[in-house]
N, C-alpha and C positions, 0 to 999 in steps of 0.2 A: 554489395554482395549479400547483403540482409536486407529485410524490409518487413521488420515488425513495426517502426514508425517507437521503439522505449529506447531508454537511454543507455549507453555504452559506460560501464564505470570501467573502461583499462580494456586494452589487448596486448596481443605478443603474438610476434612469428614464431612458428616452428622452425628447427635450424634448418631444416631444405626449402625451405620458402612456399610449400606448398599448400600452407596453412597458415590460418590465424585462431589462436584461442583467444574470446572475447569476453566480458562480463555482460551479464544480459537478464531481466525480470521477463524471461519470454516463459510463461508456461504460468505463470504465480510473480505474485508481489515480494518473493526473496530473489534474491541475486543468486544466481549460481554460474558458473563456466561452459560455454560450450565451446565447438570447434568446426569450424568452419573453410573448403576448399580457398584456397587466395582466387578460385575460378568462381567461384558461386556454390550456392545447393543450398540441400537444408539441412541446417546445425544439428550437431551432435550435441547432446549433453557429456560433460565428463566431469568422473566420480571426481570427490573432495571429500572432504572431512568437516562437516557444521553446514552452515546454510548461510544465506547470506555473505558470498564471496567477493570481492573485486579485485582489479590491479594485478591479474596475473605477470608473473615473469619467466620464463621458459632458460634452462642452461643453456648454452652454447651445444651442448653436445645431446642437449632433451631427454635427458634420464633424471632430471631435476625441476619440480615446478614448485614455484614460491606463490602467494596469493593471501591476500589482506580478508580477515575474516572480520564483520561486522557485527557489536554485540549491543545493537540500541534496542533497550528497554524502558520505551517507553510509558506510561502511567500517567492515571489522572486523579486527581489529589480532590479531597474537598477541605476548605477553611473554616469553621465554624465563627465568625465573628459577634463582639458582644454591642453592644447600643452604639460604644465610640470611635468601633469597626476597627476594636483590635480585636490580633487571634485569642481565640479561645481554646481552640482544640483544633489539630488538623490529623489528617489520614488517608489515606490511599483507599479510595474510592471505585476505580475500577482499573483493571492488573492484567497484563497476561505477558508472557514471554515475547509477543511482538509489539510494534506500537500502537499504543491506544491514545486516541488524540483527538481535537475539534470538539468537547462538549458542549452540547446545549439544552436546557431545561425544558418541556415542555411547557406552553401555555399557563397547562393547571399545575405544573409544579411535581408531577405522579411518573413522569419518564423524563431520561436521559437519549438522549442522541448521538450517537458520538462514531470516529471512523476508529476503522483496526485493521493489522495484518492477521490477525487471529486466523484466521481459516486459512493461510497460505495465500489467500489475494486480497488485495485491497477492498474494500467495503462496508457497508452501511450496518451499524448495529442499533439495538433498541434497548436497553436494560432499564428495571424499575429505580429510582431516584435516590436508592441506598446502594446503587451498584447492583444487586444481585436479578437474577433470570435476563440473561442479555440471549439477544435473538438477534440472527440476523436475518435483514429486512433486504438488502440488497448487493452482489458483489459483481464487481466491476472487474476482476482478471486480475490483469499485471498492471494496468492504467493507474496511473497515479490518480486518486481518489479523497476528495475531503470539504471541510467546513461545512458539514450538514447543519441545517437551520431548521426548524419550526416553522411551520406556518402560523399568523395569529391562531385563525378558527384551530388550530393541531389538527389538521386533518392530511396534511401536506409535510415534504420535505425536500428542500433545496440542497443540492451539494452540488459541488464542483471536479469534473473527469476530464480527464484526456481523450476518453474512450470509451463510453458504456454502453451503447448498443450498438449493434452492427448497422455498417454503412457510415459509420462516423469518423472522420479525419483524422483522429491523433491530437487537434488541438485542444484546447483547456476550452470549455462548453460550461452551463449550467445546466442542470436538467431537475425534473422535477417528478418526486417519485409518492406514491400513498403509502402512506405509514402502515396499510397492509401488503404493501410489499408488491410484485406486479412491476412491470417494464416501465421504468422510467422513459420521461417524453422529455427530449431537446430543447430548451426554453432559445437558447443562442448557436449560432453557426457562424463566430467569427474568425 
C-alpha cells in the first residue's frame, strides 16, 4: 500500500481497521508518522511532538497515540595524538543536532568530508579541516546516504545511497560526485 521503496520503523491499526499509521523518512531523512487507507493512497502526515518518531501504537478506542521519539546526536570528535600515538587533546570537531558521521580528510589535508542529517535529508557536506564553513555539496532526500571518500587527485567524491538520482532502484549504489557539487553519476547498478 506504499511504495516509496525507505524503511518502515513500526506501524498500528486504526481501531476500525481502516487505516494504518506507519513510521516512514518519506519527505526528509527524520522519521515522522503518517497514515495511510488499509486500501491504498497517498499518506498523510500526522502531527507529533519532536522529529524523528517510530513505533507507534494506537488505543483500542484511538483517542490515545504513544510513539518512540529518537534523540541521536551524532558528532565527530578529532584526537590530537602525540609521537607514541597517545591522546593529547581531544574535541568535538564537527556538531549539529542530527548526525554527522563518515569523515574523511582531503588529500591535502585543508577539507573534511563528511555525511549529515543537518538540512533535514541525508547528504554530502564539505567543511574546512577545523570544522568550520561546512557547505553542502550534495543531498540525497530521505535515501539513506554515506561513507563519502576523497578522490586521490581531490577532485572527486565517492559515497554510497540508496537513491540519489532519479530513475534509481532504492538499492545501495556508489556514485560519484565533484566536490563542486552537480548531479552525481552512478558508478554501480547492483
Amino acid at each position: 500500500i506504499t511504495f516509496d521503496n525507505l524503511p518502515i520503523n513500526g506501524l498500528t491499526w486504526t481501531p476500525d481497521s481502516r487505516e494504518i499509521i506507519f513510521t516512514s523518512r518519506r519527505g526528509g531523512s527524520t522519521r515522522h508518522l503518517w497514515r495511510v487507507a488499509a486500501t491504498g493512497g497517498v499518506p498523510e502526515r500526522v502531527d507529533t511532538i519532536g522529529n524523528d518518531v517510530l513505533s507507534p501504537a494506537l488505543s483500542l478506542h484511538g483517542n490515545r497515540l504513544a510513539y518512540t521519539q529518537a534523540l541521536d546526536d551524532i558528532n565527530i570528535w578529532r584526537i590530537e595524538l602525540d609521537a607514541a600515538g597517545k591522546v593529547k587533546t581531544q574535541r568535538e570537531l564537527i556538531a549539529s543536532t542530527f548526525g554527522d558521521h563518515a569523515p574523511d580528510y582531503s588529500p591535502d589535508g585543508k577539507q573534511i568530508v563528511f555525511a549529515s542529517g543537518r538540512s533535514g535529508n541525508n547528504a554530502i557536506w564539505i567543511c574546512e579541516s577545523d570544522g568550520s564553513k561546512p557547505r553542502l555539496v550534495h543531498s540525497c532526500g530521505p535515501y539513506v546516504t554515506g561513507s563519502p571518500r576523497w578522490s586521490p587527485d581531490g577532485r572527486w567524491i565517492a559515497f554510497d545511497s540508496r537513491s540519489c538520482i532519479a530513475g534509481a532502484t532504492g538499492n545501495p549504489d556508489i556514485y560519484l560526485l565533484s566536490v563542486d557539487g552537480g548531479q552525481p553519476r552512478r558508478l554501480t547498478e547492483d
